[in-house]
N, C-alpha and C positions, 0 to 999 in steps of 0.2 A: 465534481467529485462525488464520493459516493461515501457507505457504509456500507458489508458485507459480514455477515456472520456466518458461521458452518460450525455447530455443534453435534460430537455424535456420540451416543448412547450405544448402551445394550440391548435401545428398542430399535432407536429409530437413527432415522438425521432429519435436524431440524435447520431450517435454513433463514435469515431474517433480513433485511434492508430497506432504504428508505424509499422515497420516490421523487429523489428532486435531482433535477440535472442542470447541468451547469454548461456553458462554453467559457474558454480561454482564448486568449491572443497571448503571443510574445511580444514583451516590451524591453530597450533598452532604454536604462535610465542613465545620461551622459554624464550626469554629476556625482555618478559610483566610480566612474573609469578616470584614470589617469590621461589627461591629454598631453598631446606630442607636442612638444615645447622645444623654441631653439636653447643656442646658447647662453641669452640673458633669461629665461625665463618664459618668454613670453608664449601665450600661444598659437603655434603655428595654423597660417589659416592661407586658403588659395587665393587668385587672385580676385573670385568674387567674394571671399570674406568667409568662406566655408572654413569651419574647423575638420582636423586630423582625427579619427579615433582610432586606435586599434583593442578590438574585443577578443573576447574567446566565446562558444557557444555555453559558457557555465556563465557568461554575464547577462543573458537574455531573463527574465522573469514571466515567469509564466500568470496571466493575473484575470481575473472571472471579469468578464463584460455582460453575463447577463446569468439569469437563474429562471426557473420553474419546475413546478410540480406537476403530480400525475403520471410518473413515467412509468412503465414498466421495467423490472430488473432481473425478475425472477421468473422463470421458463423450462418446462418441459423440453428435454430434447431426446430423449428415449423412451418408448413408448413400455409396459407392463409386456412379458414378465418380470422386464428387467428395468425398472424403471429411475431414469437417470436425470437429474434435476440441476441448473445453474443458475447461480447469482451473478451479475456483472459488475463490476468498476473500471475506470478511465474512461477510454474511448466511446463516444453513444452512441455516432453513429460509423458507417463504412457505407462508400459513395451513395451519399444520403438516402443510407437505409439506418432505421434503429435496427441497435442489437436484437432486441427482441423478431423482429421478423423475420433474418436468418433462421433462430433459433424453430419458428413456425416452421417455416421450411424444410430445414434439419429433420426435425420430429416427423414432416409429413410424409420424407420418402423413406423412412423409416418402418415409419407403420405399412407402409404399401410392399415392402419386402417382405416376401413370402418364409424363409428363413431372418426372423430374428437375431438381434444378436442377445450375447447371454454374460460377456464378460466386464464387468463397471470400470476397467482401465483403457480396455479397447474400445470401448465406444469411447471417450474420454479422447482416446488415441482419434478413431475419427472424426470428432468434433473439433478439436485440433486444427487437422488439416485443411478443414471444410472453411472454418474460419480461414485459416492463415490467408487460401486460398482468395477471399473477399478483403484481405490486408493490402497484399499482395497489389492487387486488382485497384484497391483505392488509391496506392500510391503507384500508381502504374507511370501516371504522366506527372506527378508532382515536381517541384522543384525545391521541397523543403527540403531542408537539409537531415542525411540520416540521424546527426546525432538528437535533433528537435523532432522525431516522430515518434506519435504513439500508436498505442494500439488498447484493443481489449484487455481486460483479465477475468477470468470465472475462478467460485470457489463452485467445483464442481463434484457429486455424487449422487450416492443412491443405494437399491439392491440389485445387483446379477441375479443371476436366476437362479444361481447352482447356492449363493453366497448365504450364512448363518448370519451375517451383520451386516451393517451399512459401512459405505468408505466414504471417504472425502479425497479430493485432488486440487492442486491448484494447477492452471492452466494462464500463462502467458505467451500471448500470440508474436506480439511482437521478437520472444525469444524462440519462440519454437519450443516451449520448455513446457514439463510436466513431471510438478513437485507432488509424490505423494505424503500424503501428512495422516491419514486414518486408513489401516485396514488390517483386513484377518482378526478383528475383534478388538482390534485399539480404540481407546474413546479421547476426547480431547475437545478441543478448541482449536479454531482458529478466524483469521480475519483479515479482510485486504480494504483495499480502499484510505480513506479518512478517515484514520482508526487511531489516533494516539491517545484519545481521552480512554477507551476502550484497554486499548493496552499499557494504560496504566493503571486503571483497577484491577485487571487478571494478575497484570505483574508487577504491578509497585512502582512502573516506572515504565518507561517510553525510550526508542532508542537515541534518540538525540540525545537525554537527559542522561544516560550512561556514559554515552560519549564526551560530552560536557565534563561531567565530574571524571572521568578517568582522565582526559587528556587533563585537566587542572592543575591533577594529583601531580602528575607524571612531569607537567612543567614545573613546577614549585618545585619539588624534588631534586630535580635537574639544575634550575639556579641555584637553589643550597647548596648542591654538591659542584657548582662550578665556584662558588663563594670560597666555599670550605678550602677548593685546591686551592685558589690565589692567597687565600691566608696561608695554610699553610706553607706552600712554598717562598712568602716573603717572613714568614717565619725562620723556615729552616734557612733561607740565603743570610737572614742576618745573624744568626747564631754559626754560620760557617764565615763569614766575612770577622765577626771575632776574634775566632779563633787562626784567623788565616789559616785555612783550609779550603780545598775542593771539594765538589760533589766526585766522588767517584764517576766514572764514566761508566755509563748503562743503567744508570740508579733513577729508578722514577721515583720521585715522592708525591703521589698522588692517590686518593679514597678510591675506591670503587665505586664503578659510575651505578644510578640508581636506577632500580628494576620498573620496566613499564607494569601499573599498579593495573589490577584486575579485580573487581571486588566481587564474593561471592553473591549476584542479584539475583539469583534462584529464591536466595529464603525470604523473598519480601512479596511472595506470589501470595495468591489467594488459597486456599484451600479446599478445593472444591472435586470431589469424587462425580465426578462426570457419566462413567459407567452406569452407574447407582440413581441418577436423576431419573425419578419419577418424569411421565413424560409431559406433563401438566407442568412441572417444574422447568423443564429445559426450556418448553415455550417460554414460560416465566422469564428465562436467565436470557434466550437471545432477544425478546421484546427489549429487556431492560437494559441491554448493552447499545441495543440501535439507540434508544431513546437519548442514554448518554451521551453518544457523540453528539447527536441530533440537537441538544440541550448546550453542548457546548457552543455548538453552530448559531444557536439561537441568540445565546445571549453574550458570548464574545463580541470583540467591534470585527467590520469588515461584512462581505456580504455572506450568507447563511448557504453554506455548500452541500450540505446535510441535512434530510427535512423531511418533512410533508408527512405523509401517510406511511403508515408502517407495514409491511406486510411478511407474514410469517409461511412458511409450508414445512412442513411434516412430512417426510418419505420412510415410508414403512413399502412391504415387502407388496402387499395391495398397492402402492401406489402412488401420486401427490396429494394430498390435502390443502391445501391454499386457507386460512382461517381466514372466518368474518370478512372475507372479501364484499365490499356493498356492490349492488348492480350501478352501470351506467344511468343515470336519470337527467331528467331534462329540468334543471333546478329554476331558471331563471323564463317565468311562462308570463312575461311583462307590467304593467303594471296596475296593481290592483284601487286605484284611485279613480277611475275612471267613473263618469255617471251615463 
């Protein structure tokens, strides 16, 4: 898993995420699933003793077998004057290549074309394809099942050439899909990856946690209002048996069934004029949202999917900026006890 930030301004766009990478395996776990049982109970097993299961692919779990740091996330893939910048989460690698080396690649025959391009949705457009293209290709001979594949995502931007602002785009490969989310002078937020502690300080909440509380509401509601009719109705039958009378025929006496609840979670956002961010400040805002989840990751139980070193870039109209990047060094030069 990852973290990914895209913040953008009226200067710039500022881009932020961690550096730790993760693999998964799918597991079923047999004592979630209802097993095939006969008719006394028991359950049914073959003649070597094997038990029966039947799953759906939403029973599999997806669950971390290993972690590390150092990765690269964050990458050039269009070169000045138009210069266009991605962050990645899911997938790391595509038939064990990282993401990041495509992205080299991308960027190299890029520069070597004599006409540039100039437009930050089309390039966007053929970075897209370029990808799908090495998707494609990865799953070429697999035998996983469609619904268990993934694939990349970028939060992707930058400036065009012609453009007064920077934009933002999300790109998911596995969909073929290209969400835009900032342009023609829009400023905003946004975020993909292992981001709920994130998006619950922007907005006050997280999407599960809406979900949770609305579906609640809406069942409580529901039982009350199925309550309500059973009383009612053995109300009204015993006041008609009284009277020795009938229900008129076509007569429902029953409440109105009760509305699926929606609550207004806009007003519990943060308030933060994004346009307006000084650009020292935005660095400030996407550092401190990585850190967030990163911190959550840390000190949560379970293993830490979010982490490492942090690294920010800046795309302004010159170009990428990478901050405080350290060089490569040779830290561990043996040991110094020796006589």
């Amino acid at each position: 898993m990852t973290i990914n930030i895209g913040l953008v301004t009226s200067d710039a766009l500022v881009l932020g995420c961690d550096s730790v990478a993760s693999t998964t395996d799918f597991f079923l776990d047999p004592l979630k699933i209802p097993w095939e049982r006969n008719e006394n109970g028991k359950a049914i097993t073959d003649a070597e003793g094997r038990f029966s299961l039947k799953f759906k692919y939403s029973d599999f779990e997806s669950i971390v077998t290993n972690a590390w740091g150092g990765v690269t996330k964050m990458f050039q893939v269009h070169p000045s004057p138009s210069p266009v910048v991605a962050v990645t989460a899911g997938l790391a690698k595509l038939r064990d290549r990282p993401i990041a080396s495509f992205a080299t690649e991308f960027l190299a025959s890029h520069e070597r074309r004599s006409k540039k391009l100039v437009n930050c949705k089309t390039i966007c457009q053929h970075f897209l394809e370029f990808m799908r293209k090495q998707y494609d290709e990865h799953y070429k001979d697999s035998n996983l099942p469609t619904e268990l594949r993934q694939g990349p995502e970028f939060l992707i931007g930058g400036h065009g050439r012609d453009d007064a602002f920077a934009s933002l785009y999300r790109l998911n490969v596995q969909r073929k899909d290209i969400h835009e989310h900032f342009t023609n002078g829009q400023c905003g937020i946004a975020w993909n990856g292992q981001s709920d502690a994130v998006e619950r300080f922007i907005r006050g909440y997280d999407s599960s946690l809406t979900a949770d509380v609305e579906q609640k509401i809406t069942g409580e509601l529901k039982a009350y209002s199925d309550k309500v009719n059973q009383s009612l109705a053995e109300t009204v039958n015993s006041l008609l048996d009284k009277l020795g009378q009938k229900l008129p025929e076509g007569t429902k006496v029953e409440v109105p069934k009760p509305p699926n609840i929606q609550l207004d979670w806009q007003q519990y956002r943060v308030a933060i004029e994004y346009s307006n961010l000084p650009l020292q400040e935005a660095v400030n805002l996407v550092s401190f949202l990585v850190n967030v989840q990163a911190g959550k990751g840390r000190f949560a139980r379970g293993v830490a999917t979010v982490g490492g070193r942090i690294h920010i870039g800046v795309v302004t109209k010159k170009g990428l900026e990478v901050l405080n990047e350290p060089a490569v060094t040779h830290r561990y030069t043996g040991f110094s006890d020796d006589q």
